[in-house]
C-alpha positions in Angstrom: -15.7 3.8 31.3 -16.4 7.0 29.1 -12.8 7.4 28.5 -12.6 3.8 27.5 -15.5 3.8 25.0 -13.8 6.9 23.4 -10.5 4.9 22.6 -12.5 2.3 21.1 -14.8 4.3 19.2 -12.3 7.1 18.2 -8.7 4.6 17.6 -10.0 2.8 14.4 -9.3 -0.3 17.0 -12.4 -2.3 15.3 -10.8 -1.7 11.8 -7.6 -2.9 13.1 -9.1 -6.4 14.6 -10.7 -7.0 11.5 -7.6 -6.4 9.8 -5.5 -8.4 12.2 -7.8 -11.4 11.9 -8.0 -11.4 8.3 -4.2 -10.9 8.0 -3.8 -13.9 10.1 -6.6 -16.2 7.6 -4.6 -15.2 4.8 -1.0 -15.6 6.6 -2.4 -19.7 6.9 -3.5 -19.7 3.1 0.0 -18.6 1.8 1.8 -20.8 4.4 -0.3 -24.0 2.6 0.1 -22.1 -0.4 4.0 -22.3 -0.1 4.0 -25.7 1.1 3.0 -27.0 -2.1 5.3 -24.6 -4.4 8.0 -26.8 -1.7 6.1 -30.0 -3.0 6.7 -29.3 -6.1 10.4 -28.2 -5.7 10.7 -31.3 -3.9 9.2 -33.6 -6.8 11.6 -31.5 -9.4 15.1 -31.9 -7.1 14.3 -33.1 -3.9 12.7 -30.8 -1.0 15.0 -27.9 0.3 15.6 -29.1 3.9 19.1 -28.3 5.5 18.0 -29.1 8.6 20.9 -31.2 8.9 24.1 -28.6 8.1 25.7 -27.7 11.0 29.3 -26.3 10.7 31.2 -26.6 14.1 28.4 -27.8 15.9 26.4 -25.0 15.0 22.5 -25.4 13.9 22.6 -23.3 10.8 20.5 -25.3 8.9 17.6 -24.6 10.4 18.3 -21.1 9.3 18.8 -21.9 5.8 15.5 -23.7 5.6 13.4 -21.0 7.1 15.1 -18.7 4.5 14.3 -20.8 1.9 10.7 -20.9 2.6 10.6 -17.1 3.9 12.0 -16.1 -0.2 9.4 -18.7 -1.8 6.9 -17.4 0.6 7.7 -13.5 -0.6 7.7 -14.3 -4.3 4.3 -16.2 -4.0 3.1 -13.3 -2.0 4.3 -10.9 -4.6 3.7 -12.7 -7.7 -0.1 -13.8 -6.6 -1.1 -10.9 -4.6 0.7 -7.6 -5.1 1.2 -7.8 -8.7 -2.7 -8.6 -9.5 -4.0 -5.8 -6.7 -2.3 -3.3 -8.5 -3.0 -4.2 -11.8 -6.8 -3.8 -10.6 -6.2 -1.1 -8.5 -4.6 0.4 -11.8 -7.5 -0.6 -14.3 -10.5 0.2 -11.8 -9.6 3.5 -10.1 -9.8 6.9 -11.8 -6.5 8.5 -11.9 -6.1 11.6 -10.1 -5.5 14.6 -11.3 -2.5 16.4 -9.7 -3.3 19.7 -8.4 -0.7 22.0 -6.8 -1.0 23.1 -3.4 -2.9 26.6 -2.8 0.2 28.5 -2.3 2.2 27.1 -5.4 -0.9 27.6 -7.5 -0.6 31.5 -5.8 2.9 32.2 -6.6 2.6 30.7 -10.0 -0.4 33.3 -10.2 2.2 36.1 -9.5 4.6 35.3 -11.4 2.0 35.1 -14.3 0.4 38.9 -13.5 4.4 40.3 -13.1 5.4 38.6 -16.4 2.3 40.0 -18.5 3.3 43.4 -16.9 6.8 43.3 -17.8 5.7 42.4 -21.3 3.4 45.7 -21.0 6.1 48.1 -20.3 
């Protein structure tokens, strides 16, 4: 039971649910969210279904349809999400400054102190 506590406690696997059940709240708000950008496609030039295309025999307007929806439902996603997270992650976090790691910073030390003594001799 020890051993079982310590994978819960120790694999984030609270922070994970959480995220997992949020993701899925917000998967059924852009879903709705893209059924009415299709609404209003569908009031401008009639609704994108090809549900009924089906070259020899075979269902491939189902496809279509689903790709359809899958590219309205990635520019909605990117256009109403993405796009305003990083402009706020952009305005509201301090930018880092860019350090070099310990042993760049070291030879760039070296090569400093051997230039300064070539200059000496």
């Amino acid at each position: 039971m020890s051993g079982f506590k310590k994978f819960v406690m120790q694999g984030h696997l609270v922070e994970l649910a959480v995220a997992f059940v949020m993701a899925a709240a917000f998967g059924a708000v852009v879903k709705t969210f893209v059924e009415i950008v299709m609404s209003l496609i569908g009031k401008i030039g009639g609704r994108p279904d090809f549900t009924s295309i089906k070259p020899g025999g075979v269902p491939l307007g189902a496809f279509i349809t689903e790709l359809v929806a899958f590219v309205i439902l990635a520019a909605v996603v990117y256009l109403f999400v993405v796009k305003p997270y990083e402009a706020a992650k952009g305005r509201f976090s301090s930018p880092k400054e860019e350090t070099a790691p310990a042993d760049v910073a070291l030879l760039t030390e070296i090569r400093d102190l051997l230039a300064r003594r070539e200059g000496a001799i």
